[in-house]
C-alpha positions in Angstrom: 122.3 -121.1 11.5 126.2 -120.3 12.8 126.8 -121.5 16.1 127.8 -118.6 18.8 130.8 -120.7 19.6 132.5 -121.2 16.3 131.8 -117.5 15.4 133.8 -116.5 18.7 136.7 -118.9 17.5 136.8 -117.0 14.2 136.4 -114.0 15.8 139.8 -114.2 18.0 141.5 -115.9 15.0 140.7 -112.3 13.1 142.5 -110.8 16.3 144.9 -113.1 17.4 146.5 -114.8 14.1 147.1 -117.8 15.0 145.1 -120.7 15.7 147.5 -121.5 19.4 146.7 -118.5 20.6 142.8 -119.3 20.3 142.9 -122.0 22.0 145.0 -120.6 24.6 142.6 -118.0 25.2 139.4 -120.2 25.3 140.6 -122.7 27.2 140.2 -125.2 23.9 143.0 -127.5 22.5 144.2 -126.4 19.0 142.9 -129.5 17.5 139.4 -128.7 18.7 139.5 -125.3 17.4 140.7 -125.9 14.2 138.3 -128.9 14.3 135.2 -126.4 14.8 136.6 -123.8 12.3 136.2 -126.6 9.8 132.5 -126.9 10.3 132.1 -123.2 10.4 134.0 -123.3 6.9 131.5 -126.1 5.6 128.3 -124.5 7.1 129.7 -121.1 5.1 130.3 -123.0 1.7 133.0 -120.6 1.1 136.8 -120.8 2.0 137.4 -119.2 5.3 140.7 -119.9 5.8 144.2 -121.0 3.7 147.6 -121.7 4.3 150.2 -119.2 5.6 152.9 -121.1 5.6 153.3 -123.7 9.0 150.0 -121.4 10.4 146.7 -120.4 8.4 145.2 -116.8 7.6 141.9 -115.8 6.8 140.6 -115.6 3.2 138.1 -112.5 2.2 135.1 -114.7 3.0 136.9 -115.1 6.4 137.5 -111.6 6.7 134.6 -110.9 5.5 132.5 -113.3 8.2 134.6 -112.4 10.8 133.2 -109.0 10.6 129.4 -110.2 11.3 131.0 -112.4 14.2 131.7 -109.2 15.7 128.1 -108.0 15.4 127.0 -111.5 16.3 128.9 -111.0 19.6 127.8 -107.4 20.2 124.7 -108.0 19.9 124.5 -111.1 22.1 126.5 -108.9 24.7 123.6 -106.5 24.9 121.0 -108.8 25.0 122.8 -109.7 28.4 123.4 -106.0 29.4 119.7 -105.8 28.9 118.6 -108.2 31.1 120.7 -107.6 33.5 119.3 -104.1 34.3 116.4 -105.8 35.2 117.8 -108.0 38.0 120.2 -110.3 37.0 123.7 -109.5 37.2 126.3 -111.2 34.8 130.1 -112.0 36.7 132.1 -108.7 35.9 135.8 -109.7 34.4 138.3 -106.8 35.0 142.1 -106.3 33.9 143.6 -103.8 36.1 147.1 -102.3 35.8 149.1 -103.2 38.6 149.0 -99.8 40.9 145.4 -99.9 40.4 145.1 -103.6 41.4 147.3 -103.3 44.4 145.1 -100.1 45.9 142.0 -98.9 44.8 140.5 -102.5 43.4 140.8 -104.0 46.4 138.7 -100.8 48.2 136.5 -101.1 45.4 135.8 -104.6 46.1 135.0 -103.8 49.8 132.6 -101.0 48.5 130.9 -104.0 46.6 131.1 -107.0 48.9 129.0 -104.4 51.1 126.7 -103.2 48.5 126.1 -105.9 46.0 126.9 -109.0 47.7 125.5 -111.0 44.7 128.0 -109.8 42.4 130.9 -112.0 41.4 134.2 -110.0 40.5 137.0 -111.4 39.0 140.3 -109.0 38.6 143.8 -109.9 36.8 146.4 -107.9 36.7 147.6 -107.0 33.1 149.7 -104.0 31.6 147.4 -101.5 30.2 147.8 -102.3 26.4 147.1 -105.9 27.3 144.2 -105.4 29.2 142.7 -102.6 26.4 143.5 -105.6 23.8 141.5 -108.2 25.3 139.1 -106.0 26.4 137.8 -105.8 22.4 138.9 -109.5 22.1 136.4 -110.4 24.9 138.5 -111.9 27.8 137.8 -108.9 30.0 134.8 -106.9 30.3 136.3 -103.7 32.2 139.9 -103.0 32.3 141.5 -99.8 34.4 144.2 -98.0 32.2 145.9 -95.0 32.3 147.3 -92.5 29.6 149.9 -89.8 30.1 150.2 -86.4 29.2 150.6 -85.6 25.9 150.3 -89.8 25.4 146.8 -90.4 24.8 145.4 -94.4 24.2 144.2 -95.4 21.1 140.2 -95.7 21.0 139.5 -98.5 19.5 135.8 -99.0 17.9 132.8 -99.9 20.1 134.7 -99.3 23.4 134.2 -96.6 25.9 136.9 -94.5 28.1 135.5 -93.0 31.2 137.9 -91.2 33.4 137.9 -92.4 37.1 140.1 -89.5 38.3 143.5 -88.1 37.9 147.0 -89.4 39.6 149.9 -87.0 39.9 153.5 -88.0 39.2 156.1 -86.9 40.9 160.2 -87.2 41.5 161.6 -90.3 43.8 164.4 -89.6 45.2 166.6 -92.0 48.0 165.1 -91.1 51.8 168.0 -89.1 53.1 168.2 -86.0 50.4 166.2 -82.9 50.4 163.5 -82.5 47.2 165.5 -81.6 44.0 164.1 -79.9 40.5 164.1 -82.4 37.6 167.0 -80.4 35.8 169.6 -81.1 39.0 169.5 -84.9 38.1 171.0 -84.8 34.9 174.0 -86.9 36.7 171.9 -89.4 38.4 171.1 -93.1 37.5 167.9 -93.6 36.8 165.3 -96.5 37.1 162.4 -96.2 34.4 159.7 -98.9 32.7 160.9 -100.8 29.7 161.1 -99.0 26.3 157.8 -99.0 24.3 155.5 -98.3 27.4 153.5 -95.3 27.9 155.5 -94.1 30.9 158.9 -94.5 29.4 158.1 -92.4 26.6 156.8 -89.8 28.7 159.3 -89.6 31.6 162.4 -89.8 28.6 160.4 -87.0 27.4 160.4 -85.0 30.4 164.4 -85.2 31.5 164.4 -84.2 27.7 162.6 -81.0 28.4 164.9 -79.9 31.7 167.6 -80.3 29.2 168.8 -83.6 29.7 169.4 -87.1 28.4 168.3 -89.8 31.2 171.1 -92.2 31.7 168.3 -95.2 32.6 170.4 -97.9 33.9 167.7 -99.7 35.6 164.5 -101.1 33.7 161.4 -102.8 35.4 157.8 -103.3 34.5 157.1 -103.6 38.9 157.1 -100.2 39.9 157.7 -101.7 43.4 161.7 -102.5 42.2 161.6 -98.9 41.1 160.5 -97.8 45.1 163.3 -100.3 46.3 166.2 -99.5 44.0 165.3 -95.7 44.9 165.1 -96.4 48.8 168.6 -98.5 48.7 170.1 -95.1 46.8 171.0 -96.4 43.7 168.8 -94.7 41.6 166.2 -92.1 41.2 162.8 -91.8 39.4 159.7 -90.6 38.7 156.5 -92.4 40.2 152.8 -91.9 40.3 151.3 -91.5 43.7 149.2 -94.7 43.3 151.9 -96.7 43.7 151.7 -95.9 47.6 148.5 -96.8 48.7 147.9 -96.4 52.1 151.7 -96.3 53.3 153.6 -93.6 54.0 156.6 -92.9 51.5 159.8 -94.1 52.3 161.5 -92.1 49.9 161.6 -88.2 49.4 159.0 -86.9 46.9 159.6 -83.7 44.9 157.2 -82.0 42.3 158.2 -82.2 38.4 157.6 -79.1 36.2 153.9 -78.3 35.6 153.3 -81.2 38.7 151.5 -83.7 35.8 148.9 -86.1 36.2 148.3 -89.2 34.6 144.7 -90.0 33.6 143.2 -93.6 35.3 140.2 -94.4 33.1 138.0 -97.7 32.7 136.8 -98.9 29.2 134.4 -101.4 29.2 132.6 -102.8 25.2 129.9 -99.9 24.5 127.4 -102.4 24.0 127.8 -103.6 27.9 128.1 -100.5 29.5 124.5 -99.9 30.8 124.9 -103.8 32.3 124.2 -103.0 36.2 127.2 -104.9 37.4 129.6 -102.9 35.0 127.8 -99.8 36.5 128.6 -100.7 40.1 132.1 -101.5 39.6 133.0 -98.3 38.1 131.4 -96.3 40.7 133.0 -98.2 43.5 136.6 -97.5 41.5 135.7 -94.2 40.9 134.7 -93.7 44.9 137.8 -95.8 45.8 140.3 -93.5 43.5 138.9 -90.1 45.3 138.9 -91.4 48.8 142.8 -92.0 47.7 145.4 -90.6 50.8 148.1 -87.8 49.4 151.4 -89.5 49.7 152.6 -85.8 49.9 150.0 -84.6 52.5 
């Protein structure tokens, strides 16, 4: 009979590629992963792993058992899910992205520290392809993403999207000029998140569509160095309305063509989704994201 353990290890090595980044993640020491991937290998009789130059690689047998780790795992995941309908409720994990973790977690967690006092949360804040990523390789069991217009998230096998509610996106300009269409800032500096995101695709695409090349001499993953470079005049931008919380604005808001929305959405692993402290969490997120203050209001 595998052990649970050792299949988990050869399950993250099948995500992961590299035997550091296992242990990493499970809080083991590479020695003792590699040590337990070595008795996995014997109880298989079959090769499950070979060199790859300084690092190792999985062999078809690995591959191949790796799969059925997966299952292993799903399955031991819904056995828990099960039981907790029934009364007992499993910690929840959750990766939220950072304008969801600085507003609406932290009025979902009141919602639950009123409702379901019993129920341990534990939130990080991750970008959202990190947090979908770990989400399949088990770290997290909810994460809150968002996708784009036009920019939808991949779907990756045996996890579930469900949309929490929409967040519009709008221009940020410094506090002391009147709102200006998208096309009148051809000129302008601009402060935008790091190539390869979601929202630098789609905001490149945008100033692209007014008939513009964006001249983005200001990049930052903390949307709050976009608020301040925008506030001290040096730049402008274009912001979801989450990123305000409760506070008022400092800066002037103006519509963008077709005033978008970005989608905020949970995914949780499809074979935990009926667990009952998964269930509360969303609808304390969802709740939180609709009782949400217009910035523009």
């Amino acid at each position: 009979m595998f052990e649970l353990r050792r299949l988990r290890m050869l399950h993250e090595l099948a995500l992961r590629g590299t035997i550091a980044e296992v242990a990493a993640n499970l809080s083991y020491s590479p020695s003792t992963v590699s040590q337990q991937l070595a008795i996995l290998e014997r109880e298989a009789g079959v090769p499950l792993l070979e060199p790859d130059g300084r690092r190792v690689r999985l062999t078809a047998h690995g591959r191949q058992l790796a799969a059925h780790a997966a299952r292993a795992l799903e399955l031991d995941e819904a056995a828990r899910a099960a039981l907790s309908v029934h009364g007992g409720l499993e910690p929840v994990r959750m990766a939220a992205m950072p304008t969801a973790a600085q507003t609406i977690v932290p009025a979902a967690l009141t919602l639950l520290a009123e409702r379901m006092p019993a129920l341990r949360v534990e939130v990080a804040e991750l970008a959202p392809e990190d947090g979908l990523f770990e989400l399949a390789a088990r770290r997290f069991d909810l994460v809150i993403a968002e996708q784009y217009p036009g920019h939808t998230r991949e779907r990756r096998e045996g996890v579930e999207h469900e949309l929490l509610g929409e967040d519009p996106i709008r221009l940020v300009l410094p506090p002391a000029e009147e709102p200006q269409p998208l096309a009148a800032l051809r000129d302008r500096a601009w402060v935008m998140e790091p190539p390869g995101t979601a929202a630098r695709q789609w905001a490149v695409q945008q100033c692209r569509a007014a008939g513009f090349e964006p001249d983005v001499r200001f990049e930052a993953t903390d949307l709050t160095a976009h608020v301040r470079l925008v506030a001290a005049g040096h730049a402008v931008g274009m912001l979801p309305d989450l990123i305000w919380g409760d506070r008022r604005p400092e800066v002037t808001l103006a519509p963008l063509p077709g005033e978008p929305v970005r989608e905020v959405f949970t995914a949780v692993r499809t074979v935990a989704r009926e667990a009952g402290g998964i269930r509360a969490v969303r609808s304390a997120l969802a709740e939180a994201l609709a009782s949400h203050r217009d910035p523009a209001g």
